[in-house]
C-alpha positions, -999 to 999 in steps of 0.1 A, spaced: -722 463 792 -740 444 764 -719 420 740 -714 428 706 -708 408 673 -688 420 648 -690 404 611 -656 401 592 -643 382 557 -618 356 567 -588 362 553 -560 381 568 -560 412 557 -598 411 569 -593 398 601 -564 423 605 -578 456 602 -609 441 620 -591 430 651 -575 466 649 -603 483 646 -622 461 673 -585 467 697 -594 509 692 -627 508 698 -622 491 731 -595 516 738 -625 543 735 -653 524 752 -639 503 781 -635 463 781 -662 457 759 -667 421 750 -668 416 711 -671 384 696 -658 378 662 -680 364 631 -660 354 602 -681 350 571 -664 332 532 -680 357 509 -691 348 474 -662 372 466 -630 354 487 -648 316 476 -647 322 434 -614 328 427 -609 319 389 -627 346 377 -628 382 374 -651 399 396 -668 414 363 -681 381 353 -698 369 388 -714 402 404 -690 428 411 -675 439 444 -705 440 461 -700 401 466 -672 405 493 -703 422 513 -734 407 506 -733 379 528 -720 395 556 -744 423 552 -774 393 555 -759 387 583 -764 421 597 -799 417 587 -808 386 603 -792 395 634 -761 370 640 -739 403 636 -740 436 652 -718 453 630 -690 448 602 -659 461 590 -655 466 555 -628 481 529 -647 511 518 -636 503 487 -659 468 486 -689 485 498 -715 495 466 -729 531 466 -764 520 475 -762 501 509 -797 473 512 -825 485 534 -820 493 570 -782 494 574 -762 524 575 -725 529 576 -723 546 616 -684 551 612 -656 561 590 -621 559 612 -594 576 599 -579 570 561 -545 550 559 -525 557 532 -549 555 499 -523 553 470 -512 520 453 -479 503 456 -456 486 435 -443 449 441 -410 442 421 -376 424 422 -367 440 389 -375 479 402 -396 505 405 -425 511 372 -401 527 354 -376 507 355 -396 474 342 -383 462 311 -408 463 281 -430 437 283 -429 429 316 -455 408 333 -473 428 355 -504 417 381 -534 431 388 -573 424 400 -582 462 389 -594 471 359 -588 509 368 -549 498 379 -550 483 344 -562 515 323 -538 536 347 -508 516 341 -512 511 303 -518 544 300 -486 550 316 -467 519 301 -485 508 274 -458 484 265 -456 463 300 -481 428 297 -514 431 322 -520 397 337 -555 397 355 -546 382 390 -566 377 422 -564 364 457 -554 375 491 -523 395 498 -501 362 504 -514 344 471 -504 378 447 -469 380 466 -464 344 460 -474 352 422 -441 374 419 -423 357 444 -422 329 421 -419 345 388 -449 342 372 -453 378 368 -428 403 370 -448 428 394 -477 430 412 -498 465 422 -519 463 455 -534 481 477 -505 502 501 -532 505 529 -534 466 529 -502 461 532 -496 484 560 -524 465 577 -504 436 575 -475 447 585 -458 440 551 -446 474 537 -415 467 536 -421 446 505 -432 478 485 -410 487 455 -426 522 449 -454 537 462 -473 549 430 -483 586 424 -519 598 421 -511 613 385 -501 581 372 -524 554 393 -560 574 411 -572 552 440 -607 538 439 -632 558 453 -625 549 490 -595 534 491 -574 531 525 -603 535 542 -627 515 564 -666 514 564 -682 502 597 -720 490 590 -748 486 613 -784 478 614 -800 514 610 -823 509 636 -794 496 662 -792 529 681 -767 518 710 -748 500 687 -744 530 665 -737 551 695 -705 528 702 -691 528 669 -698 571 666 -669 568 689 -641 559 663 -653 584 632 -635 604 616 -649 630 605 -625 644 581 -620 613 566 -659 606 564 -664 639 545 -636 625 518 -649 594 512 -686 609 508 -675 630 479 -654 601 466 -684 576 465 -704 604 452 -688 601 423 -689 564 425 -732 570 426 -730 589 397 -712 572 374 -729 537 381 -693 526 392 -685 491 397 -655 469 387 -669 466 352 -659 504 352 -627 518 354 -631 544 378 -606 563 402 -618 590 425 -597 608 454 -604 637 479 -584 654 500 -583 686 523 -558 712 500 -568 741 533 -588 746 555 -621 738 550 -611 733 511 -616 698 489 -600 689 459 -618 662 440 -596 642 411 -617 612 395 -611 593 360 -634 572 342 -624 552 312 -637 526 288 -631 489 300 -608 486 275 -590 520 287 -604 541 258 -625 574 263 -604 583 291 -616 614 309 -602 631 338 -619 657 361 -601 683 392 -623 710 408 -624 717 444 -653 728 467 -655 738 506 -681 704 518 -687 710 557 -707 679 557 -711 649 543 -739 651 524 -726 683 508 -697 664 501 -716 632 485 -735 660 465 -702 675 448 -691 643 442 -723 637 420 -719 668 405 -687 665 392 -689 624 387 -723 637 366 -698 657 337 -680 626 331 -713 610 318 -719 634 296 
């Protein structure tokens, strides 16, 4: 049984739903021994500006995706909400495990979002958590805020904003859901296209590698997401965009699609809901285009 590699950012939300993923996998495929590669990405090192202004999320993959190229890593886990539409040149996402929960939650010692007093401080990294909640509230005070999971609940902790909105998937991960003040509906906050999910990349050309990690997709899940990052494709999505996307099985065999796109500063706001029967993923990805397509018009 051959040794695998498996590339990871360092911090701990990272590490954690890497070590849990690698802990499934070798429930499903015996003892196998998989070393760990933690990479800084350009991403987790610049942390005084917003992702807009250096590159986009595509910078908490890029290096660990070189080092799928170059052959120090076998494979990576990512948030599927990191990874850009257009993976480089001979990679390939060979898994999908199942979706944790894919809404955003609320961090607050003052209350849930509607209980915030006007002009409270609230902290986000997301422009498309910014146009959501304005939209909502547009009297509370947006503070753009990043860093790991610890560094944001220090940020309220401490008082320097009033709330925080995060990831409820991350938080899970982490063990640290008992700090959520209200998990936030879909009609007020859409996820990202992706969101709660993982994305497990490979070399394309890595057969028994991807053979190893077919063993922990979901295929369910996989179909969801393709549609979601459809949408992401068509609409040139990136964090300079404010775009929210979510699919889900309504029936059997039946989709529902709800994505949002908005101006960066929340204006020409437009909101889309259809529903399809995708059997596969690339049906899926193709409805998600499709519908992602009538927002650009």
């Amino acid at each position: 049984m051959y040794a695998l590699t498996c590339a990871t950012r360092r911090s701990a939300l990272a590490l954690a739903q890497c070590r849990a993923f690698i802990d499934s996998l070798r429930a499903r495929t015996g003892d196998r021994p998989i070393r760990e590669l933690q990479i800084v990405t350009t991403g987790d090192r610049v942390q005084d500006r917003p992702l807009a202004e250096i590159g986009g999320k595509g910078l908490f993959v890029k290096e660990i995706e070189e080092a799928l190229l170059d052959g120090r890593a076998d494979f990576a886990v990512h948030s599927m909400k990191d990874v850009p539409a257009a993976l480089p040149p001979g990679l390939t996402l060979a898994c999908v495990p199942c979706r944790a929960d894919p809404r955003d939650a609320l961090i607050s010692p003052h209350g849930g979002l509607g209980e915030l007093a006007a002009s409270a401080r609230v902290g986000t990294s997301s422009l498309r958590r910014a146009v959501a909640l304005r939209a909502h509230r547009p009297d509370l005070v947006i503070q753009p805020l990043r860093g790991n999971v610890d560094t944001r609940l220090r940020k309220v902790d401490s008082g320097e904003v009033d709330a925080i909105v995060i990831a409820f998937a991350g938080l899970i991960r982490l063990g640290l859901q008992a700090r959520v003040t209200e998990v936030l509906p879909m009609d007020i906050c859409l996820p990202a296209p992706g969101q709660g999910a993982l994305g497990i990349e490979c070399r394309e050309d890595d057969r028994e590698t991807r053979t190893v990690l077919a063993t922990m997709h979901d295929t369910d899940t996989a179909v969801c997401v393709a549609a979601e990052r459809g949408v992401l494709s068509a609409v040139g999505g990136d964090c300079r965009t404010p775009l929210g996307a979510h699919a889900d099985r309504v029936a059997v065999g039946d989709m529902r699609l709800r994505v949002f796109v908005a101006r960066r500063d929340g204006s020409l706001r437009k909101a889309e809901q259809r529903t399809a029967w995708p059997e596969t993923e690339a049906q899926a990805r193709e409805f998600g285009l499709s519908l992602g397509q009538t927002l650009e018009r």
